[in-house]
C-alpha positions as a printed Julia matrix, in Angstrom:
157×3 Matrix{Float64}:
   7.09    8.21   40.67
  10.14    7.26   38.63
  10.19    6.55   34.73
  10.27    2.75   35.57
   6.79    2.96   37.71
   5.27    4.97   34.53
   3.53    2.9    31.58
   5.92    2.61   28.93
   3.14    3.55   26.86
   2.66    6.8    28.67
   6.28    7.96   29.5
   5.4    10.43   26.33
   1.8    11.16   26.89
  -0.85   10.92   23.96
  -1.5    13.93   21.83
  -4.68   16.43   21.91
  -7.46   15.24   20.31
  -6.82   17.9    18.11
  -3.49   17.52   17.49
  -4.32   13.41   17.03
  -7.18   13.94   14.64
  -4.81   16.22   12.58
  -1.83   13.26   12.24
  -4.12   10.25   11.48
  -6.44   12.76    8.91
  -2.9    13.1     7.01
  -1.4     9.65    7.42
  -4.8     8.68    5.34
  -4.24   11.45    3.05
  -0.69    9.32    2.38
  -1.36    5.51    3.07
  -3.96    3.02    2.17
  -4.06   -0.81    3.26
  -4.57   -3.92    0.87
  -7.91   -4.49    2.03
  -9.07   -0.75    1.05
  -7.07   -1.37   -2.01
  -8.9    -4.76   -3.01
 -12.36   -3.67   -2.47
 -11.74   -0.4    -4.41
 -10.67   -2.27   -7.12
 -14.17   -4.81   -7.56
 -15.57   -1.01   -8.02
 -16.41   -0.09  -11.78
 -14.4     2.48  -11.4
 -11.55    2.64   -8.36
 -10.89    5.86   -9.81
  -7.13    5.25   -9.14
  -4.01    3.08  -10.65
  -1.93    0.51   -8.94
   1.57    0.9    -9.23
   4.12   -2.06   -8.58
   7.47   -0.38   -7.73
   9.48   -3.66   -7.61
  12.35   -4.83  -10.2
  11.05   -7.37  -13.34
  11.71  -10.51  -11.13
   9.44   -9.56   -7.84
   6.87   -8.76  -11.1
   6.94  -12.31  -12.63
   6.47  -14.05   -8.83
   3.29  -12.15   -9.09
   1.39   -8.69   -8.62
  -1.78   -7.33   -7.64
  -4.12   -7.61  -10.62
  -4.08   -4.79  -12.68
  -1.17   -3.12  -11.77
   1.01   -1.11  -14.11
   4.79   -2.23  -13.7
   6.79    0.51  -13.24
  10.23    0.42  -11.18
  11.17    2.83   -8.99
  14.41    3.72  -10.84
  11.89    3.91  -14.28
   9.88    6.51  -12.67
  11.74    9.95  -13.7
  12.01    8.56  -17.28
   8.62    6.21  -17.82
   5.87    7.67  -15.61
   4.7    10.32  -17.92
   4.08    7.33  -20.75
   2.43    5.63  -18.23
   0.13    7.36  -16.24
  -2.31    9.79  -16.68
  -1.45   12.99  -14.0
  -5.06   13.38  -13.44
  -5.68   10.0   -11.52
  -4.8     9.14   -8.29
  -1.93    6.46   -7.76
  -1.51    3.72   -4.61
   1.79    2.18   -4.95
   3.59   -0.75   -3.43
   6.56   -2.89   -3.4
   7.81   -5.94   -1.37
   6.12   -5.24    2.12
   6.34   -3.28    5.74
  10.22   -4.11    5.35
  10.91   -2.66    2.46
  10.95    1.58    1.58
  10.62    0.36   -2.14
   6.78    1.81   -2.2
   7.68    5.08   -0.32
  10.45    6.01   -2.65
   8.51    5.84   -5.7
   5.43    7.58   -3.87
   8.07   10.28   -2.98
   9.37   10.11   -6.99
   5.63   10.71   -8.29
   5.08   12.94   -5.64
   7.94   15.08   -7.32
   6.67   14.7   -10.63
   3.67   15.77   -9.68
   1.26   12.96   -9.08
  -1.19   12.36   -6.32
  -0.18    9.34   -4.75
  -0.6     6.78   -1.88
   1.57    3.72   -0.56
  -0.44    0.67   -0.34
   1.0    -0.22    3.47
   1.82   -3.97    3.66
   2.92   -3.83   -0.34
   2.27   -7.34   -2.45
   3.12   -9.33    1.12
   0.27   -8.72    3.04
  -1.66   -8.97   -0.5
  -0.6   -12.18   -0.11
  -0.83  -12.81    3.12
  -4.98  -11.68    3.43
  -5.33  -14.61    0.61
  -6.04  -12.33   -2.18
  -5.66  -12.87   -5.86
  -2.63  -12.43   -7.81
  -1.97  -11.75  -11.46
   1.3   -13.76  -13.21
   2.05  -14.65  -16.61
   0.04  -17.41  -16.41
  -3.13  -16.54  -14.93
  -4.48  -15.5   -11.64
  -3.95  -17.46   -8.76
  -4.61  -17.13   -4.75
  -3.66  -18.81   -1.72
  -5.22  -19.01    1.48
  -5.02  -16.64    3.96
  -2.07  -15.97    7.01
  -5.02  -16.82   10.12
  -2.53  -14.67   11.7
  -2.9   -11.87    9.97
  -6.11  -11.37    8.2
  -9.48  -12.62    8.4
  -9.97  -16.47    6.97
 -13.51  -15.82    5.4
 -13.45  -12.48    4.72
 -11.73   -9.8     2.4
 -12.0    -7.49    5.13
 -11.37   -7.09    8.85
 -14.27   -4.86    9.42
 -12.46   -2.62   11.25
């Protein structure tokens, strides 16, 4: 059999179950989605902060209710008057484009904070038609039937 008669999807074949339960268990240890992210935050108490990475303009367009606004170049110099080391943070910036949200998970990271990146960021927010906060109010859209679930916050997966 030659490499083109082989599955491209096999041509490197899966891990161990082992070795698979190991790399998912940590990419959840490191990533959430929005729709985790959402429904944590209708709890009393999420028990972590939202972080929006992006500059003051991607801010203003609008931002996932609740979130603290806090740059990725502000990190090393505003984080500690912001956040509270003892709480978990989930942060996120444009979307699955952009490395905006894993830079300043990497920059609390070194500072010392538990964090997650909120995979997606403020577009698929968007995109799964839920709310966002702007200066002047709270607003949602409809969601992408391509990408999330019409009449549900959730894909019930």
């Amino acid at each position: 059999m030659t490499i083109t008669d082989t599955s491209p999807v096999l041509q490197v074949p899966p891990a161990p179950p082992a070795e698979s339960a190991a790399f998912f268990t940590a990419r959840l240890r490191f990533q959430t989605d929005v729709s985790d992210v959402f429904a944590s935050l209708r709890l009393a108490s999420p028990g972590f902060v939202v972080v929006d990475s992006r500059g003051p303009a991607g801010w203003r367009q609008g931002r996932v209710p609740g979130a603290i606004h806090l740059p990725t170049s502000a990190i090393p110099a505003q984080a500690a008057g912001l956040l509270d080391p003892s709480v978990p943070v989930v942060t996120y910036c444009w979307g699955p484009g952009c490395d905006g949200a894993t830079r300043a998970a990497l920059a609390l990271a070194q500072l010392g904070y538990r964090v997650k990146e909120m995979i997606g960021g403020i577009e698929y927010w968007i995109r799964e038609g839920l709310p966002i906060e702007t200066d002047h109010g709270i607003e949602k859209q409809p969601a992408d039937r391509l990408t999330a679930p019409v009449d549900s916050i959730s894909c019930a997966c």
